[in-house]
Each structure stands twice: as C-alpha cells, then as structure tokens.
C-alpha positions as CSV (number, residue, x, y, z in Angstrom):
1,X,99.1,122.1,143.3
2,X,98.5,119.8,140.7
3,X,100.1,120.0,137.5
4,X,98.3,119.1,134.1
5,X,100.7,118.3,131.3
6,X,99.1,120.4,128.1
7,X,98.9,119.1,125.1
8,X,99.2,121.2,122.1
9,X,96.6,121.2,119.5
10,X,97.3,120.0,116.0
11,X,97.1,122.7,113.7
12,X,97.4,121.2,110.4
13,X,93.8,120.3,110.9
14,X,92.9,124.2,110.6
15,X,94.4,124.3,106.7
16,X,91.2,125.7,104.5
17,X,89.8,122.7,101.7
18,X,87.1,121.0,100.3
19,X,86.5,117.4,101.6
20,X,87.1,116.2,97.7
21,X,90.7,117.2,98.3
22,X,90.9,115.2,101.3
23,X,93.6,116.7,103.1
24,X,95.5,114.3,105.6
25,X,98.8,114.0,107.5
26,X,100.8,111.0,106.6
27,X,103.0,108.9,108.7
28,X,104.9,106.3,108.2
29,X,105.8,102.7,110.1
30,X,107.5,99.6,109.3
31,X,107.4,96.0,110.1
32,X,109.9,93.4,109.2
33,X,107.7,90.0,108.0
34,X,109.4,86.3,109.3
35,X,108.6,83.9,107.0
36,X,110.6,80.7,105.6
37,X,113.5,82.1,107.2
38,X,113.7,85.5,106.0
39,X,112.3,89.0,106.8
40,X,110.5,91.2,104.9
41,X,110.3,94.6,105.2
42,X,106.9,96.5,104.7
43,X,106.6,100.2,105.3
44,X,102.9,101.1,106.4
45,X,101.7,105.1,105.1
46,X,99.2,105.6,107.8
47,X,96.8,108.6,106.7
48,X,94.9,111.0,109.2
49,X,92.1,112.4,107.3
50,X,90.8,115.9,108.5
51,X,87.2,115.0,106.8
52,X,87.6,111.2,106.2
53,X,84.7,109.4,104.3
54,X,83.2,107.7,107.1
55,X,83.8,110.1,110.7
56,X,84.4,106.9,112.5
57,X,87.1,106.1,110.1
58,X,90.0,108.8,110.3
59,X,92.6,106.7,110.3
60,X,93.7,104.6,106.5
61,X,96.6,102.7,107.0
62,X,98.1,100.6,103.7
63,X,101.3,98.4,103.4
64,X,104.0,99.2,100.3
65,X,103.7,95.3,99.4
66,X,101.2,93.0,98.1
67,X,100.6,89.6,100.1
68,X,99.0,86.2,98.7
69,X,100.1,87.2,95.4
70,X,99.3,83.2,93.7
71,X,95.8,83.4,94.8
72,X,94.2,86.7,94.6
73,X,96.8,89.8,95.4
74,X,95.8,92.0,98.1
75,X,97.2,94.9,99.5
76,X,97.1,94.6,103.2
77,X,95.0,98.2,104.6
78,X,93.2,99.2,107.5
79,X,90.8,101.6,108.4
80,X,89.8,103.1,112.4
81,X,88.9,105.7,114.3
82,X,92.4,105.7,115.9
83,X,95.8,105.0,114.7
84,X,96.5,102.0,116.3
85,X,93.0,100.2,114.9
86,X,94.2,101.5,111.4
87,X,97.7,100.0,112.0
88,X,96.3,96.7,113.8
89,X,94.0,95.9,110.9
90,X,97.1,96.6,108.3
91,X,99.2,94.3,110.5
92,X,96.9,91.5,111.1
93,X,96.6,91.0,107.1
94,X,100.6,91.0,106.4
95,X,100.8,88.4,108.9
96,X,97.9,86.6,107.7
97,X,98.9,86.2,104.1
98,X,102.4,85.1,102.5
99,X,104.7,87.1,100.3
100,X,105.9,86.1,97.4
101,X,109.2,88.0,96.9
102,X,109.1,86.6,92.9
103,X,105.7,88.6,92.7
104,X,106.5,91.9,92.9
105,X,109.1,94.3,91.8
C-alpha cells in the first residue's frame, strides 16, 4: 500500500473580510548583500494575499532597505504567483543595485 503524505490546509485563508482590507500572512527572509567588502543585511516581508489585486499575483515581497540611493532610490519588491517568483524578483533587484549605507538611517 501506498502511502500519500497529507498536507494540511491553511486555514488563515478561511478568516471572513473584504478584499479592501486585504488580509495576508506575512513572512519574513533575509539576505546578507557583498559588496566593497562588506555585507549587508536586508530582511525581505514576503506577503501572501488571500484576494491579491491581480489573482496571478499572490505573492508581494519588499526588502527593509533602499538600493541606488544617488540615482533614483528604489525599494527593491517583487510580485508572483508563488513565493519563490516574489522572493526571486526582490532578490534580483538588491543584487542589481548598490547600497549606500550613508543613505539611509
């Protein structure tokens, strides 16, 4: 007989609200930046949305820290339909940009 591992269903999804309160679990990750040297640390909140804006786009992932801060400041983000596109997106930026440490506070 074979055995089929079961996998429980998320229940937080099952809260009652109104898509303008848009509900979501949060989770967080972190990635240490090497650049010049040094690392820098960036925490990622990644945001599963019960009723996201776009239904192909549950997952919103933003970094704590602004990159290219001397040319126009972004906050590196990512959106997907699963975690890892979200977090992929969000990564790609923070390595694609530099940091500035004098920048931000």
């Amino acid at each position: 007989m074979d055995w089929v591992e079961l996998v429980p269903m998320s229940e937080w999804k099952y809260i009652e609200t109104s898509n303008a309160e848009e509900f979501c679990r949060i989770e967080y990750c972190g990635i240490k930046k090497l650049q010049d040297g040094a690392a820098i640390d960036f925490v990622v909140t990644v945001r599963e949305y019960v009723k996201p804006p776009d239904p192909l786009m549950c997952f919103f992932a933003q970094a704590d820290k602004q990159v290219n801060q001397q040319v126009a400041a972004y906050t590196p983000c990512g959106w997907g339909k699963t975690i890892n596109e979200a977090l992929r997106e969000c990564v790609s930026a923070i390595r694609k940009f530099p940091y500035d440490p004098c920048c931000n506070s």
